[in-house]
C-alpha positions as a Markdown table, in Angstrom:
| # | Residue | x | y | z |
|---|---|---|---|---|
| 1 | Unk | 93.9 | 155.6 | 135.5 |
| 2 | Unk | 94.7 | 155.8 | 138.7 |
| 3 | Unk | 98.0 | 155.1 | 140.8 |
| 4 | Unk | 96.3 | 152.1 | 142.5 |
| 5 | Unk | 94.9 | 150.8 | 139.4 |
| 6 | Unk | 98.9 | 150.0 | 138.7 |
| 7 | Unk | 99.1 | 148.0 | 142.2 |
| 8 | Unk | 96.1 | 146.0 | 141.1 |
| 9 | Unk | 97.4 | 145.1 | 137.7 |
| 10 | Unk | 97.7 | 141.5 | 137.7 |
| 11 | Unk | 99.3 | 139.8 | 134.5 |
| 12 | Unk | 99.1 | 136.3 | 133.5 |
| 13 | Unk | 102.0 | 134.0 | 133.7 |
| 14 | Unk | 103.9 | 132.4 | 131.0 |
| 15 | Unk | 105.8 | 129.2 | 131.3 |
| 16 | Unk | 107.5 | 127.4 | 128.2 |
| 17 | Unk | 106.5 | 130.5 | 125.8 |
| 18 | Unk | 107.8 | 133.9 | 125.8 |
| 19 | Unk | 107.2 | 136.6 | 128.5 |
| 20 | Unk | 108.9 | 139.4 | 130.3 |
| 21 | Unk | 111.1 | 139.1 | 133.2 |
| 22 | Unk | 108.7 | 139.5 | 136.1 |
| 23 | Unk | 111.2 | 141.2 | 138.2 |
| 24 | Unk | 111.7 | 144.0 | 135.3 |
| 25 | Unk | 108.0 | 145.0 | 135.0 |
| 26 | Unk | 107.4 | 144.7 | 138.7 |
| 27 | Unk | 109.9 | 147.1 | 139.1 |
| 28 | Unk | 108.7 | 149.3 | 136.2 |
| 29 | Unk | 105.4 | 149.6 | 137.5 |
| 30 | Unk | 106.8 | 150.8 | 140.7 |
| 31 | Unk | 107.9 | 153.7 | 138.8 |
| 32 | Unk | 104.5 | 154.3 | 136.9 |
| 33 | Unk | 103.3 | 153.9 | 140.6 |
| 34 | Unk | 104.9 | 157.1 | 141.6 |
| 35 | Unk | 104.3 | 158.5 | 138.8 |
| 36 | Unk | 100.7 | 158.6 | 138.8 |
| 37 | Unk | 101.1 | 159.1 | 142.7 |
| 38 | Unk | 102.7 | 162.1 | 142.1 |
| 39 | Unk | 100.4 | 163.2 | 140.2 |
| 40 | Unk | 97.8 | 162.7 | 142.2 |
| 41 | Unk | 99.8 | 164.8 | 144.8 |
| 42 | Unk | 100.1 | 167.6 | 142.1 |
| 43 | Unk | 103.8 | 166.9 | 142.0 |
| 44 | Unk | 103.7 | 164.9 | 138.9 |
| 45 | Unk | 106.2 | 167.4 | 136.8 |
| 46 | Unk | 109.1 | 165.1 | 135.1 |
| 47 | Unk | 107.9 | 162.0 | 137.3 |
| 48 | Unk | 107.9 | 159.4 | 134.3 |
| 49 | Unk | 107.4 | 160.3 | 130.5 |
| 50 | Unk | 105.2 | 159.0 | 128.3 |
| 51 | Unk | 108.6 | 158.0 | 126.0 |
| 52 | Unk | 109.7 | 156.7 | 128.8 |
| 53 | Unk | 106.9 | 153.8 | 129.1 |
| 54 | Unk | 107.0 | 154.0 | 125.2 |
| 55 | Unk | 110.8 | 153.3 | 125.0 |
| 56 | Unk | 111.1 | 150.3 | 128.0 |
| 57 | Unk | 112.5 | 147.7 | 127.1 |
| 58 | Unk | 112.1 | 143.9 | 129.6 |
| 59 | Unk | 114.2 | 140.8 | 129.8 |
| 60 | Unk | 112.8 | 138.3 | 127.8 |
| 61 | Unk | 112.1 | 134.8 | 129.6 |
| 62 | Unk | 111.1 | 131.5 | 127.9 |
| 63 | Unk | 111.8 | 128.3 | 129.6 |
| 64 | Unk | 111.0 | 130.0 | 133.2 |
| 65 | Unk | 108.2 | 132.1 | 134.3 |
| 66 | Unk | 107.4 | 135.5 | 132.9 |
| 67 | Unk | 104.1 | 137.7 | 131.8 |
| 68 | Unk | 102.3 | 137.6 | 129.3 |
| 69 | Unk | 104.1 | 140.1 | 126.5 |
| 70 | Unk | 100.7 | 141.3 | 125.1 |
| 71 | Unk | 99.1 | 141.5 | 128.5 |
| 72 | Unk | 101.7 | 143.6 | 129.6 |
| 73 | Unk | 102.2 | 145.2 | 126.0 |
| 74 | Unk | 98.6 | 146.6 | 126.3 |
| 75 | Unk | 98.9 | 147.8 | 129.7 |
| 76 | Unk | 101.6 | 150.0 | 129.1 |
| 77 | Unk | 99.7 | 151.1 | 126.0 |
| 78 | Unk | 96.7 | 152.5 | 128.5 |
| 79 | Unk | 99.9 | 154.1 | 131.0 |
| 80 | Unk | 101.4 | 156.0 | 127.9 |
| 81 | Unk | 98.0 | 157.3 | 126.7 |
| 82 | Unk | 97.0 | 158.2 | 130.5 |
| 83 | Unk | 100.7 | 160.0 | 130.5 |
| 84 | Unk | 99.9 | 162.1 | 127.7 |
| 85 | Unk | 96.3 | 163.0 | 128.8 |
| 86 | Unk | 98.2 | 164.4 | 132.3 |
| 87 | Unk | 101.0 | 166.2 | 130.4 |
| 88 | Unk | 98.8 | 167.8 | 128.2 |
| 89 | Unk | 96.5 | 168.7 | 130.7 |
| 90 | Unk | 99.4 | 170.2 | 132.8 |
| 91 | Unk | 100.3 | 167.3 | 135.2 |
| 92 | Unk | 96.6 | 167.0 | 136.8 |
């Protein structure tokens, strides 16, 4: 995974159903973002943890418009085990 691959991402919306705060993820990918931009750059030491992706936590939405909870769910899924290959592979 790549740090552009995170720009990409495109989730769908919800409306009348659960989802997460769009404002929340779009502002947590901006940190995976750098993350994976740093390490790209070889600077990627302490950017973002995988227990970090593991452990956030989005406003919940229902009656407005959110993403999709699994859609998203599964996305950070794929950043925590791209985390972990980095880390163990010494931040490249």
């Amino acid at each position: 995974m790549l740090a552009r691959d995170v720009t990409e991402k495109r989730f769908t919306p919800t409306r009348f159903r659960e989802g997460y705060a769009m404002d929340d993820v779009d502002a947590f990918l901006e940190r995976i973002h750098a993350a994976l931009t740093a390490y790209e750059q070889g600077t990627g030491v302490d950017v973002l943890a995988d227990v970090d992706v593991v452990n956030a936590r989005f406003q919940p939405t229902k009656f407005r418009e959110g993403y999709s909870q699994d859609e998203v769910d599964d996305f950070l899924d794929e950043v925590v085990a791209e985390l972990r290959r980095r880390e163990s592979a010494g931040g490249r």
